[in-house]
N, C-alpha and C positions, 0 to 999 in steps of 0.2 A: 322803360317802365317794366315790360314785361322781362328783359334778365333781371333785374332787382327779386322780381318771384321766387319764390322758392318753385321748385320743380313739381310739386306735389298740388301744387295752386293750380298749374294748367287745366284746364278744362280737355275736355280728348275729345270731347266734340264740339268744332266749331263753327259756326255760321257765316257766311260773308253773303251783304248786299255789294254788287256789283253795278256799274251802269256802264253799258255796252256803244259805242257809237251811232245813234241811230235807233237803237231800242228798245224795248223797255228792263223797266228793272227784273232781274233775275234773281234769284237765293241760289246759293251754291252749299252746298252739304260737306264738308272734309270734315272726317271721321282722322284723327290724327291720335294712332296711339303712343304712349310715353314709351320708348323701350327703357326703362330703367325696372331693376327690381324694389327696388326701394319707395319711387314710388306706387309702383301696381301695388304694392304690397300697402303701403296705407291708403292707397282707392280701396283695396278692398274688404281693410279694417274699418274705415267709414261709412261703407256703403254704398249705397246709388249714387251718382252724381246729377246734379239735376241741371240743365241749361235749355236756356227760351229759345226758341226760332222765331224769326218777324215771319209772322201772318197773315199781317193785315189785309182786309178788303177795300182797299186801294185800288183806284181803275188802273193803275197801269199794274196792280197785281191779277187782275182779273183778266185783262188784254192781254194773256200770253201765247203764243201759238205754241204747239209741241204738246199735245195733247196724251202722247205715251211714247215711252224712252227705248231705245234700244239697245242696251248694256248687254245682254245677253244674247247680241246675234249667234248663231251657230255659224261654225264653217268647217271644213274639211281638214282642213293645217292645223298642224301639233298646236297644245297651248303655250308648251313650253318656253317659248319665244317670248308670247307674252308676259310669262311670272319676271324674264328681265326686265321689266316697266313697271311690275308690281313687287311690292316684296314679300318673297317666297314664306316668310313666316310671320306674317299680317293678315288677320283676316279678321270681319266683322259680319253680325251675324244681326239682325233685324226681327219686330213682328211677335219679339215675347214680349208674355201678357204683362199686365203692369202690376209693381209690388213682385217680380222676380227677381229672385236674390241670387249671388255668383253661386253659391253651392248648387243649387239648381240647374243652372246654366253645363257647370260643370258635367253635373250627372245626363241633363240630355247630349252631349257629346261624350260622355262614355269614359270621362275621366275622374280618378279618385282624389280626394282632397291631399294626399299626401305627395300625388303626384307633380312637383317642384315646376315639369320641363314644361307644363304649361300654364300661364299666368291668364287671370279673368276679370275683366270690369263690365260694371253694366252703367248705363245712362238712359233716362227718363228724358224725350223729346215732348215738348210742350209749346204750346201758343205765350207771345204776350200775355194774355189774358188769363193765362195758365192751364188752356183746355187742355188735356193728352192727350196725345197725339201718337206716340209710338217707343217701344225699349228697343235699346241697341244692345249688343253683346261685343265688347272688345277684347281679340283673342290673341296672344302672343305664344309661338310655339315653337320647338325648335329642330324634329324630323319629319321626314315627307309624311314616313305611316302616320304620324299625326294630322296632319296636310289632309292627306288623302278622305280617313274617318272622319273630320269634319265638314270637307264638303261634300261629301256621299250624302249629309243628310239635311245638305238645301234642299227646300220644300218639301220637309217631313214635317207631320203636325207634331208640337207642342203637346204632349197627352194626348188622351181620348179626346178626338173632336174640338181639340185644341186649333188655333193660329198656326198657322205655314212659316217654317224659319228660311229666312233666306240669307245666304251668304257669300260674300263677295269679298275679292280679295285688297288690299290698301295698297298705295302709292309708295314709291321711293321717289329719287332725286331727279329721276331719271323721267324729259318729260319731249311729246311730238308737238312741232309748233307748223302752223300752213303759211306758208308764204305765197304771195305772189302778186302780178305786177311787172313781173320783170320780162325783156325780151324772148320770144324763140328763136332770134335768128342764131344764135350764139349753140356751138355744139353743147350736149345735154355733159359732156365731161369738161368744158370751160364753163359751162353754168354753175356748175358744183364747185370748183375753184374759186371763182369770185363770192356766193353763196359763203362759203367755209371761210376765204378773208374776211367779209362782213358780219360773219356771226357769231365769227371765233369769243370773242371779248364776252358775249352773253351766255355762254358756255362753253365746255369740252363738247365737242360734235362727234358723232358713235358714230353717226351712218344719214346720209342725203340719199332721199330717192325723188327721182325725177320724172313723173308719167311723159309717155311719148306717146305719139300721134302713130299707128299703127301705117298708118298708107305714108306719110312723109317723112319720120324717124324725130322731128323736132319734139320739142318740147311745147307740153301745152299751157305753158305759162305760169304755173303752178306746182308747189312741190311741197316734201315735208322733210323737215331736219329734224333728229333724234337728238336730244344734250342731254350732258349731264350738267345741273344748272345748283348742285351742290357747294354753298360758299357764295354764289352768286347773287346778283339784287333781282328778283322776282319780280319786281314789280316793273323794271325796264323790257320786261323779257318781249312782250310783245309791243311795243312803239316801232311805227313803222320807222324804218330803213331809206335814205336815197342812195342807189347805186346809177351811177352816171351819171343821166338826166330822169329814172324810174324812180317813182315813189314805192316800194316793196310794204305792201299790207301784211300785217304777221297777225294771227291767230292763233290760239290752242286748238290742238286737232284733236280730233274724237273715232281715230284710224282703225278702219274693221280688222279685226283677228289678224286673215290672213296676210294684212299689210304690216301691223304691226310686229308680225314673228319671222317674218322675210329681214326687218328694220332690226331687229335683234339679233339677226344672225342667227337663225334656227333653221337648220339644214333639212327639216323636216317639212320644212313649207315650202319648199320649193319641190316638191313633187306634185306633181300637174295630171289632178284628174280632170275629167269631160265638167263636173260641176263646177271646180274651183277654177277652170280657164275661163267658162262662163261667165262668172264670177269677176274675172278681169278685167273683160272686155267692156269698149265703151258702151255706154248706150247711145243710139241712132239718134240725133238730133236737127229735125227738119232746118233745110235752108232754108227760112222766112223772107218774103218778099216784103219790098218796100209797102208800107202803109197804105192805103187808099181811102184817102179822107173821104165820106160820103156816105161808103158802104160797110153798112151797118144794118142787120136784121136778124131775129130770131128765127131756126128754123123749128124747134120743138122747144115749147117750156110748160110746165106744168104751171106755171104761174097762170096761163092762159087756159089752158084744156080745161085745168080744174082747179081753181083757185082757192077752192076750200080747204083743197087738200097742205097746202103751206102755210101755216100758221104765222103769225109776226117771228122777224128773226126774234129768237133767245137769247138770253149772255149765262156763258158760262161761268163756272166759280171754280177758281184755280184755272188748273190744268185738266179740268173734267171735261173738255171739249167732246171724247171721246163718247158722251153719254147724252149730248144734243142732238145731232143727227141719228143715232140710235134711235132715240124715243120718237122723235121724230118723223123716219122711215118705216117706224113701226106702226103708229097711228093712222099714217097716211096711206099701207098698205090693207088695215082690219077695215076702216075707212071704201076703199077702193071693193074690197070683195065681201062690202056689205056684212060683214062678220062683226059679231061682240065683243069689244075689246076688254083684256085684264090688264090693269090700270098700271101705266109702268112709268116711274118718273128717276131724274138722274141720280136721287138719293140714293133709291131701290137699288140700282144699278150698282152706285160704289158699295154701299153696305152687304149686298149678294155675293157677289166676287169673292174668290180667295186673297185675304189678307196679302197675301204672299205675291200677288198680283197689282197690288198698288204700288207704286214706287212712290216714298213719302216726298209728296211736294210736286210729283213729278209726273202723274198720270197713270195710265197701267200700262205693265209688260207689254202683251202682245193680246191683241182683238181677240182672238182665240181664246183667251182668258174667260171669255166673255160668254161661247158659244150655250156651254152648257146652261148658264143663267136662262137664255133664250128660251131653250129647248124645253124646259121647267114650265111651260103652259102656258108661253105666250106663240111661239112659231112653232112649224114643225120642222123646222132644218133653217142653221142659217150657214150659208157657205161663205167666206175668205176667197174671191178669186187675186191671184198673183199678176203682177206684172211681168211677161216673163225677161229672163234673165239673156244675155249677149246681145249681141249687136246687128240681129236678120231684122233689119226695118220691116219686113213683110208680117211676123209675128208680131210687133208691137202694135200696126198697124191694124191688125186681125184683132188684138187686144180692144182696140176702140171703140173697131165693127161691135165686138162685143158689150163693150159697156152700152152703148147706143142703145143695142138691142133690151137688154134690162132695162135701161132710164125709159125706155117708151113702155116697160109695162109697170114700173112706178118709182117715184123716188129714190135716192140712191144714197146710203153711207161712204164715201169713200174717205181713203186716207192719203195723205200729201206730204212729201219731205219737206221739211223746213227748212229752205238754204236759205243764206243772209237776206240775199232780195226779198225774200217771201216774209223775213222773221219783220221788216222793215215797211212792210209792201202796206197800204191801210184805205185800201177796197175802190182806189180811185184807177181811172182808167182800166188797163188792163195788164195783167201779172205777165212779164214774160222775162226770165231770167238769161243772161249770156249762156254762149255755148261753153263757155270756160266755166262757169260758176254750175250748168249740169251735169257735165263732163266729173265734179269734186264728188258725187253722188257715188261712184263707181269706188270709190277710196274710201269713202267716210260713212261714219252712220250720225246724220242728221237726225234730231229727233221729227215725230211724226205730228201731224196733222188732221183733225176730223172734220169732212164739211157734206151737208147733202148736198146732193148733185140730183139738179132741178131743169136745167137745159142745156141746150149747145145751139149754136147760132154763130156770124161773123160780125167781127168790131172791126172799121174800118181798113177792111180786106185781110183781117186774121182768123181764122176757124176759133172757134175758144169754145168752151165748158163753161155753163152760168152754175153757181156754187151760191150756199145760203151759210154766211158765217155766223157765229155764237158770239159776235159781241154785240149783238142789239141791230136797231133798226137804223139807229144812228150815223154806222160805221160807214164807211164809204160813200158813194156818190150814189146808190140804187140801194134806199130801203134793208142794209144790210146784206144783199146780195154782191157778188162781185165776178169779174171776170177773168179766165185764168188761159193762157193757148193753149192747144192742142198740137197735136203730133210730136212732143218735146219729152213724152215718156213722163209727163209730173204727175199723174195718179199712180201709185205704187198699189194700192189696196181697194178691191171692192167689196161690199160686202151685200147680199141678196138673201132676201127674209124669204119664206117659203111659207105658206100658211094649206 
């Protein structure tokens, strides 16, 4: 159906619902431009294009964890590497106002209409329903100084006091898939051999990389392959694999910077400072003892101390999870030191923000995003403390001491990576992921997670963290609450109102 089209039919932005094994549905965004001139050229004799996104308020739209994306980690290694993943003269641009036309577009990136070597579309993102939602800007170019002048001017407002443009670069053929499953007994260079016979078929293979076990040289079970999956059937790409008697789970990986420019061959990333070895190293991952049915108690929960101060769990809408526990932590703290509060709710919150801070569909940027909204008359400081980074159990550890210390003088925003078990996990028992599935942490950027952090206590002989999640009262086995281990390094972000 779709060859029959004529080429100028295609829509360049387009939608896909997916269902994942396990759960729930997702929207995925591919921003796909035409490289033809022919047809850009009558997109932009027509005008806007306009195409729907499902929005619906669907519970299992609303049940989604990953409350803000991490597209944009920083890291110390070139990018260069990465542009091999992306293509170098693809880029898409978000966040203008609606009713922007390409001459516009043009003139804010600083190019003249006569100028041929760069081609412009735009597209109008909307609801079913037809609400608007957001303009996209699709940009095809064809020198780096072009490259260059247009991403210089991600998150420059749109005119005076205009919307934040953001810009991001598009995809080639060229795609990182996570496998794993398979044994460590086998050396990490006959791992890749077998790997590369079984994979060959679903692409051309660039490059296999294999994490090892720093103290024993094996393999931690897990790894990622680079293809080129050009000509190939996509839609096989990820069905799991048996090699031997191993079932091999394949996934698409979502590999931080300096993984993915190592994976491309960019001789720039392999220069090893104090942050980026950090950076590599695993994180400390307590040896858990056997269970002990029995013992089970709370040592601190504000559920008890103060009961007022936790409200019935919330649900959040979308991916606003981010704006639950906020509000939240914030009540609970004007609350505590008997202060006036200025009335803050999660609307406030997304419509505050810089535009350019939402990722459409997708949550926001980074917490940080958020501070200065705070700072505007509700707190008088609110601080981001980190997880830190390598692998000195004594630091993470120290990290705990410290969250402990804030959660005993009040409720707590924290943020949580979202690995599979967790995206799966639905508030019963208690959360506690493999050491191989938080070991992927260290590679990947999972998206994030918001939840107050209300107590700590032991579940039949496990330390754990009590969490208050945003899908209602409903969810799990305790009133919306749920229970997560401790010493396993899964809080990545705290966040401490200061009033």
């Amino acid at each position: 159906f779709l060859k029959n089209l004529e080429v100028a039919d295609f829509p360049f932005c387009l939608f896909l619902r997916r269902r994942e094994m396990g759960s729930d549905d997702k929207v995925e965004s591919i921003f796909s431009l035409l490289d033809d001139s022919d047809a850009i050229s009558n997109m932009e004799k027509d005008g806007t294009v306009q195409h729907v996104s499902d929005d619906s308020d669907s519970d299992s739209n609303k049940m989604k964890k990953g409350g803000y994306s991490t597209d944009a980690v920083s890291s110390s290694s070139s990018d260069s590497g990465c542009e091999l993943i992306y293509d170098p003269n693809h880029l898409n641009a978000s966040n203008f106002p609606r009713g922007v036309d390409v001459a516009q577009v043009r003139a804010f990136f600083g190019f003249d209409d006569d100028d041929n070597d760069v081609k412009v579309a735009t597209v109008e993102e909307t609801t079913r329903e037809g609400e608007y939602l957001n303009t996209h800007a699709a940009i095809i170019f064809e020198s780096e100084e072009d490259k260059q002048k247009i991403r210089a001017l991600s998150r420059k407002p749109f005119g005076v006091g205009g919307p934040s443009i953001l810009v991001r670069p598009q995809g080639t053929d060229w795609t990182i898939i996570h496998v794993s499953g398979f044994s460590n007994v086998l050396p990490s260079s006959e791992m890749k051999v077998v790997l590369e016979n079984s994979f060959g078929p679903r692409g051309e293979i660039l490059n296999i990389f294999l994490p090892l076990d720093a103290q024993t040289g094996s393999t931690l079970g897990f790894g990622y392959i680079l293809l080129d999956i050009k000509g190939k059937d996509e839609n096989t790409l990820c069905d799991p694999i048996k090699i031997d008697d191993f079932i091999i789970k394949v996934r698409k990986a979502n590999l931080k910077k300096l993984f993915t420019a190592e994976m491309a061959g960019d001789d720039d990333s392999m220069i090893q400072d104090k942050k980026t070895a950090l950076k590599k190293t695993l994180l400390p991952v307590a040896k858990l003892e056997k269970p002990l049915f029995g013992l089970t108690a709370m040592k601190f929960t504000w559920r008890e101390k103060r009961a007022d101060l936790i409200l019935e769990a919330r649900v959040q809408d979308g991916n606003d999870c981010w704006t639950v526990p906020l509000v939240s932590s914030y009540e609970a703290l004007m609350t505590l030191k008997g202060k006036e509060r200025k009335p803050l709710t999660s609307k406030f919150l997304k419509e505050a923000v810089d535009p350019s801070s939402i990722v459409s569909g997708r949550g926001i940027h980074k917490l940080k995003d958020v501070i200065e909204v705070m700072k505007s008359g509700f707190v008088e400081d609110m601080i981001i403390h980190h997880r830190p980074r390598g692998g000195d159990k004594s630091e993470h550890e120290a990290f705990e001491d410290k969250i402990i210390s804030l959660l005993h003088k009040a409720p707590l925003m924290v943020a949580v990576e979202v690995l599979e078990p967790f995206d799966i996990f639905r508030g019963n028992g208690i959360y506690c992921p493999s050491e191989m599935e938080t070991h992927e942490r260290t590679f990947e950027n999972p998206p994030f997670h918001c939840l107050l952090l209300t107590g700590h206590g032991i579940y039949q002989g496990l330390d754990h963290w009590e969490l208050q999640e945003s899908f209602g009262p409903e969810y799990g086995d305790d009133n919306g609450f749920i229970k997560m281990v401790r010493h396993m390094c899964l809080i990545k972000q705290v966040v401490e109102l200061r009033v």
